[in-house]
Steps between C-alpha positions, in 0.01 A plus 500: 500500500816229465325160437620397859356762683169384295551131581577626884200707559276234315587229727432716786142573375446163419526391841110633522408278274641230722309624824216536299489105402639407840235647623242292323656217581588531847168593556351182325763220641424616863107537481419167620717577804299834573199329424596249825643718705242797502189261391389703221245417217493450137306869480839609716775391296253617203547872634883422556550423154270788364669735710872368407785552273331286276193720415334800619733589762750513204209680230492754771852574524527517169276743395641748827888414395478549146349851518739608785828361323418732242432814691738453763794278307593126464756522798220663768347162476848296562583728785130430688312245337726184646442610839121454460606151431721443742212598769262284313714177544607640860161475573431157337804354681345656837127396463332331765112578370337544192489835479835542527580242213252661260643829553853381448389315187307798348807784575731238363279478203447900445892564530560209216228685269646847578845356420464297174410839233787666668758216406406420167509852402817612654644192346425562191616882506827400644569301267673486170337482179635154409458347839206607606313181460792317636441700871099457467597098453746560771213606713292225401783262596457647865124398456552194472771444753299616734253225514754266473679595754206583754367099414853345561463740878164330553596147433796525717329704842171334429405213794703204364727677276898467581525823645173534719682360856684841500181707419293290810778531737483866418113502547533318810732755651292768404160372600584272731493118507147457593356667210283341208636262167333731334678872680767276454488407140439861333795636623658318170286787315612744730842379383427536150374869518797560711741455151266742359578771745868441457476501162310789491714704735810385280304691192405798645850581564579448162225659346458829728884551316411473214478875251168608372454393177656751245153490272275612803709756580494666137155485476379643829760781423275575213156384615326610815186259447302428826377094579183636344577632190740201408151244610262710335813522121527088592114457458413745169827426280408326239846277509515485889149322470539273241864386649374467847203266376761284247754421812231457695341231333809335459633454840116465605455203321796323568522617874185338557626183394817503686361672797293175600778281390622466878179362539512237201856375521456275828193408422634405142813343645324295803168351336614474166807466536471295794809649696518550892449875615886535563591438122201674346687820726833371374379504135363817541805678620664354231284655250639818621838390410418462165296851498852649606728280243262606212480872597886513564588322094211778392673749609792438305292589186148688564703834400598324146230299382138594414296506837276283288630166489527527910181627544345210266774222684381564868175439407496247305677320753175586785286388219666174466504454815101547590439304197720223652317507856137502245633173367595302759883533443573529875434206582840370496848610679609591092200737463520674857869571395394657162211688672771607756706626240255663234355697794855606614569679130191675500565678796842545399391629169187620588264802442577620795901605343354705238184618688768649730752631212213636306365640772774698568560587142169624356382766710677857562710621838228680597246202590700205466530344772139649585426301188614149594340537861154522369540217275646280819169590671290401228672164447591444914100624581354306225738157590372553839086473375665210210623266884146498598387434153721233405365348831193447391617346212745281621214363769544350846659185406636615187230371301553842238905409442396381124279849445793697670754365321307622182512838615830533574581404129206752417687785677854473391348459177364842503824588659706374181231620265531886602843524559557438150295715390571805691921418573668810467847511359713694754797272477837740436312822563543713798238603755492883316473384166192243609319758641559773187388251266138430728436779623663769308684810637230666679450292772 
């Protein structure tokens, strides 16, 4: 494939990885306004995040997409899978009950599991040998843009914001002019899941053009595996096993720290900090920015230096930056900026890049993607028990932030620790020769 038909198809896919962030965050910015509007509970929006993009409606998805990517191909899940969004966020933007909400939540959250093994992998086998992790960081870009993007929409339609008279006048004409603040006010989330839709309906007609990848298609020529065998040749090889559990533990560790990071950030930036609501938000989006600068300049030069020294930067950076909050360094406008920033190169150098590229490089055709879904419902299922957890750690009023913090360091620790010692060296090689060397030619 020409390296612009690569680049092409890569930033189609990669507009997945934008829904599936934009979902997390859309979902998050506008719960307050649900909460108001349909008078739910803390045990409510407990199930809404359980159920949602941002855990076990996700692990779910995951687990389902992975396997059927590889039995029926990487471009059956582009031609379907975005239109399970699509009525997921329909029915979000349409919700007038609870019901309703937590159904559009959980299909949105399925869809964004189903879709994630699929993209990785068909990025990765689209792609050339020497720009392989360039598209994966490409991808990651879109990751990041997402929530930057989806926080910038929320700011602007929330009640307040410089944009929110056209979203009320458009609530009033709908519902009428005697109708509720609050029916009033969460039509600026309705707003914000309504740029998911278009976005969404903008990828699907890119990706549903898009050619099966060339790899799937030579191996199912020569394999005729069912769903069952490739689960039950996942679970006894030897090498399947041992990979799984090494990229697991990676992305496990550090996934738990970041995924509870939406919840530290404004309380980091508005008690110690001492900043207002609307510039702990502003800081936050901005941390994005630098998640997309720092993935963009990686890009540039994952494909020609050792994975290594990226691997070991990102983190160091989230480990300066816990040990920072641990210390009291926040305290000033100086030390929210370098918190800011730190945070923004770990996720733009992050083990989440190479958990996707090696992901999509260590395990054969046959169960690849299959592969990477499992491990995205261990670590999405398993983040999902980690939010209640770190609850009860963290303590009504925050009274656990010190013994939190500690953990955090703890777990991208571990993170660091085993990626170093299990980092496989797949830089230069192609997706054939990886899986001849591993797992020989019988498989």
């Amino acid at each position: 494939m020409a390296k612009g038909g690569s680049l092409k198809s890569t930033l189609a896919v990669s507009l997945n990885n934008y829904l599936d962030a934009g979902a997390i965050v859309a979902g998050a910015s506008g719960v307050t306004l649900w909460q108001n509007y349909l008078g739910l509970s803390e045990m409510h929006l407990g199930w809404l995040n359980a159920l949602s993009a941002n855990a076990l409606g996700a692990a779910i998805g995951a687990i389902i997409g992975g396997f059927l990517a590889d039995k029926f191909g990487r471009k059956f899940i582009f031609t379907y899978n975005l239109l399970v969004y699509m009525t997921g966020v329909l029915i979000v933007m349409f919700a007038f009950n609870y019901p309703m909400l937590l159904a559009g939540f959980m299909i949105t959250g399925i869809s964004v599991g189903i879709g994630v093994p699929a993209s990785w992998t068909y990025i990765s086998e689209s792609s050339e040998v020497n720009n392989r992790g360039r598209n994966i960081c490409i991808s990651q870009m879109s990751w990041g843009v997402g929530p930057m993007v989806i926080l910038l929409f929320g700011m602007l339609f929330a009640p307040g914001g410089y944009l929110y008279g056209p979203v009320e006048s458009l609530a009033h004409s709908i519902v009428g002019a005697d109708a509720s603040q609050a029916t009033i006010e969460v039509f600026s989330s309705r707003v914000v899941f309504c740029t998911l839709f278009i976005v969404a309906f903008i990828a699907w007609n890119l990706q549903r053009q898009l050619e099966e990848s060339a790899e799937f298609t030579a191996n199912k020529a020569k394999d005729k595996s069912s769903i069952v065998d490739n689960i039950k040749l996942l679970f006894t090889n030897k090498i399947a096993v041992k990979t799984v559990a090494f990229l697991a533990a990676i992305y496990l560790t550090w996934n738990l720290v970041a995924s509870v990071m939406g919840f530290f950030m404004p309380h980091i930036y508005e008690t110690a900090g001492g900043l207002s609501n609307e510039a702990a938000n502003m800081l936050s989006c901005i941390s994005w920015v630098f998640v997309v600068v720092t993935t963009f300049i990686i890009s540039f030069m994952v494909d020609k230096v050792a994975h290594r020294f990226f691997y070991v930067f990102g983190l160091v950076a989230a480990l300066t930056a816990w040990i920072l909050i641990i210390g009291g360094g926040v305290s000033t406008i100086a030390g929210i900026w370098v918190f800011t920033i730190l945070w923004g190169i770990n996720n733009g150098s992050s083990v989440q890049v190479f958990y996707a590229l090696w992901g999509s490089e260590l395990f054969p055709a046959k169960f690849r993607a299959g592969a990477q879904g499992l491990m995205f419902f261990i670590v999405r299922g398993l983040s999902a028990v980690w939010g209640l957890v770190f609850t009860f750690i963290y303590g009504e009023n925050g009274e656990g932030f010190t013994l939190a913090a500690y953990c955090m360091v703890a777990l991208l620790l571990t993170s660091l620790i085993v990626g170093l010692l299990g980092m496989p060296n797949t830089r230069g090689k192609s997706l054939e020769q990886i899986t001849r060397e591993r797992y020989g030619e019988a498989l």
